[in-house]
Every structure is written in structure tokens, then in C-alpha cells.
C-alpha positions as CSV (number, residue, x, y, z in Angstrom):
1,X,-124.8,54.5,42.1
2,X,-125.7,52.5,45.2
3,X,-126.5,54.0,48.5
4,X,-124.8,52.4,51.8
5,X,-126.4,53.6,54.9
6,X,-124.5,53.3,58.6
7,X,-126.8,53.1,61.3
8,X,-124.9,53.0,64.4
9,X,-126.9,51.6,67.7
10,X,-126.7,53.7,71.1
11,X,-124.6,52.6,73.5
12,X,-123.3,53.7,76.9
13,X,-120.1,52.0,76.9
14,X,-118.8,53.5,73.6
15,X,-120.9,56.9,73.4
16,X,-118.3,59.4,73.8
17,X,-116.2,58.3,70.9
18,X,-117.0,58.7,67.4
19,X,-115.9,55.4,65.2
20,X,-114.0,55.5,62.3
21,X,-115.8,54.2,58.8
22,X,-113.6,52.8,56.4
23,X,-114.4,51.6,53.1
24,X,-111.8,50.0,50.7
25,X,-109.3,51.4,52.9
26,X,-110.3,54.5,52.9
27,X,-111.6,56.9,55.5
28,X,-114.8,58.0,54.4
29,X,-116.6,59.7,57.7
30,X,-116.9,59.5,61.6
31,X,-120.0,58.3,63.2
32,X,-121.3,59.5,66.6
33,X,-123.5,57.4,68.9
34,X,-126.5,57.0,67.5
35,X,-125.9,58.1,64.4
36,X,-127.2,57.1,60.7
37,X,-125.1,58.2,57.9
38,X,-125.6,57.6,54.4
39,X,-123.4,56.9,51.4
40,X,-123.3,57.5,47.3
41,X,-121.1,54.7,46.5
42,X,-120.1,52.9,43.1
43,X,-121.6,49.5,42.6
44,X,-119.4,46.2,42.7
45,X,-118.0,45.1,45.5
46,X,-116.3,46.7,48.2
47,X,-115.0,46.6,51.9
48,X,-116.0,48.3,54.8
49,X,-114.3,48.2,58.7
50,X,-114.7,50.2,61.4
51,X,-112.2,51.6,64.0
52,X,-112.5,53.3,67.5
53,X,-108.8,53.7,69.0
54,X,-106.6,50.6,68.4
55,X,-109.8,48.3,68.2
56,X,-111.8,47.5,65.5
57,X,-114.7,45.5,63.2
58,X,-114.1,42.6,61.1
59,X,-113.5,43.0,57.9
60,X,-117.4,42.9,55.8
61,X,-117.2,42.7,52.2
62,X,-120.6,43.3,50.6
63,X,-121.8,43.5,46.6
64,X,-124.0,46.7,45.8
65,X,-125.9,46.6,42.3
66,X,-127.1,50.0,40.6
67,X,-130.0,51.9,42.9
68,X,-129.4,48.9,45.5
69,X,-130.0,50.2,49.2
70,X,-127.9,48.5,51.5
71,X,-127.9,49.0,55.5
72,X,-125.2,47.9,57.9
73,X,-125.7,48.1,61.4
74,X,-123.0,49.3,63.6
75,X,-122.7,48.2,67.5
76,X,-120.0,47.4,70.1
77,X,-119.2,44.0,71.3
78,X,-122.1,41.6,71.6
79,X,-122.7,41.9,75.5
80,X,-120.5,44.5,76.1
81,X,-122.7,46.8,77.4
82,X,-124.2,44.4,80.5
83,X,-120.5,43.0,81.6
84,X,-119.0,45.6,83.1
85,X,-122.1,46.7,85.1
86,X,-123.1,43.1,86.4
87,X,-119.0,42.4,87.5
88,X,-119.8,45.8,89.4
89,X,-122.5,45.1,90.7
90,X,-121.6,41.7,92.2
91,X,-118.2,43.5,93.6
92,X,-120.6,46.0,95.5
93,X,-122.9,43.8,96.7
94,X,-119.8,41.7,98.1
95,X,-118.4,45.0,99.6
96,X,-121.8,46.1,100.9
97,X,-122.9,43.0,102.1
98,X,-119.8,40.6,103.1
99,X,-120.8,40.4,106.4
100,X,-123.7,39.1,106.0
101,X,-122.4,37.2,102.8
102,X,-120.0,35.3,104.8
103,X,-118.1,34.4,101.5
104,X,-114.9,34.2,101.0
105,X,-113.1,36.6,98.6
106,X,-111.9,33.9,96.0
107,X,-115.2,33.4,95.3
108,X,-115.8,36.8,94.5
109,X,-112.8,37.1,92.3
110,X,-114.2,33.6,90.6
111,X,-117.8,35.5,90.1
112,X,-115.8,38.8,88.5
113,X,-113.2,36.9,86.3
114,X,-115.2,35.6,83.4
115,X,-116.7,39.0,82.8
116,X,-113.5,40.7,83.0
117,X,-111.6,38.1,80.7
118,X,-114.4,38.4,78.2
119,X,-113.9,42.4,78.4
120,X,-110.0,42.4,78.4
121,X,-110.3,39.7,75.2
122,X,-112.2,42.4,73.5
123,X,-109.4,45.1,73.8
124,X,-106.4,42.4,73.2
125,X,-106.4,39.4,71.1
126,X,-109.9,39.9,69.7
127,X,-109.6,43.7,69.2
128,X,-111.0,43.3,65.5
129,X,-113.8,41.9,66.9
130,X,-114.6,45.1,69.0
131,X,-117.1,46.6,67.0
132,X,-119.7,44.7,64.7
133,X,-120.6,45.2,61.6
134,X,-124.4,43.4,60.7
135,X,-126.2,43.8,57.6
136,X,-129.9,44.6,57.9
């Protein structure tokens, strides 16, 4: 038997969910923030995907031999945690300080846009990209 262990990374933007682990198609636990879980499984290889809601992980196939120790790290969105602070930030500096800004509101809407298109992306088209999977 091989031993899998899940190590997921704490995170503020994710923190109150537990994530879904899934391996060969199969729900074999829940991991909470923070967490590190660990697994008997067979050796060969196998798939394992994580879920939270309708997003998700990419699929990672990994190979285990007999008495191998493999750990997976388990985080959010590369960057997810700093974009939607810093598009709130610049919006409340714009509110607090327009004034004295003297900018124009397009040009806040062009500062927030990238960060919120890169958010949204994450929860539409690239919704399997979500939550990442790494080996250690």
C-alpha cells in the first residue's frame, strides 16, 4: 500500500468551505482550511480532483509504487487571494480620495477590470482551474 497525503494551504478567500477530494471518481473525504489528511491507497496509478461548489481542480494523475509517500498540495487560484483585496482597495482609495484624485471614473473602472475578469474567469470558463493541485 502507498500513502497519499493532502495538505491543503490556508487561505482567506476559500476558508469557510471544506473541498471535496476525489480519487478515481470517487469521493474519498472533505478537507477543511488548513488541513492535512492522509490516505492508504493501492499502488498503480490513479486520479485525483478536487471540488468546492461547481468549481474545481484539474484533473492530476499520479503513479504510487508499494511504501511510496506521495504529497499533493492543495490551494485556490494562483493570486486569488491578493485580487480581490487590491480591486478594493483601489475602489476605496478612489471613493475616499476622488477629490483630490481628480480622475475620472473610467479610469477607475480600467484599474478594477483586469482583476475582476481574472476573478470571474476563475468561477466561469476556467472553473476547473479553481483549485490547484501541486505535487510536493
Amino acid at each position: 500500500m502507498a500513502k497519499l497525503i493532502i495538505e491543503r494551504t490556508s487561505e482567506w478567500n476559500n476558508g469557510l468551505r471544506d473541498i471535496g477530494i476525489y480519487l478515481d471518481g470517487e469521493k474519498i473525504a472533505v478537507i477543511g482550511n488548513g488541513e492535512i489528511k492522509d490516505f492508504e491507497i493501492k499502488s498503480g496509478e490513479h486520479t485525483l480532483k478536487s471540488k468546492i461548489d461547481w468549481c474545481g481542480s484539474e484533473t492530476l494523475t499520479i503513479n504510487l509504487s508499494d511504501n511510496e509517500i506521495k504529497k499533493i498540495e492543495l490551494s485556490g487560484f494562483k493570486l486569488g487571494k491578493f485580487m480581490l483585496p487590491i480591486a478594493a482597495m483601489i475602489s476605496i482609495i478612489f471613493f475616499t480620495f476622488k477629490e483630490k484624485l481628480i480622475l475620472h471614473p473610467i479610469l477607475l473602472m480600467l484599474l478594477i477590470l483586469p482583476f475582476l475578469f481574472y476573478v470571474t474567469y476563475h468561477f466561469t470558463l476556467g472553473r476547473n482551474k479553481y483549485l490547484r493541485l501541486e505535487e510536493k
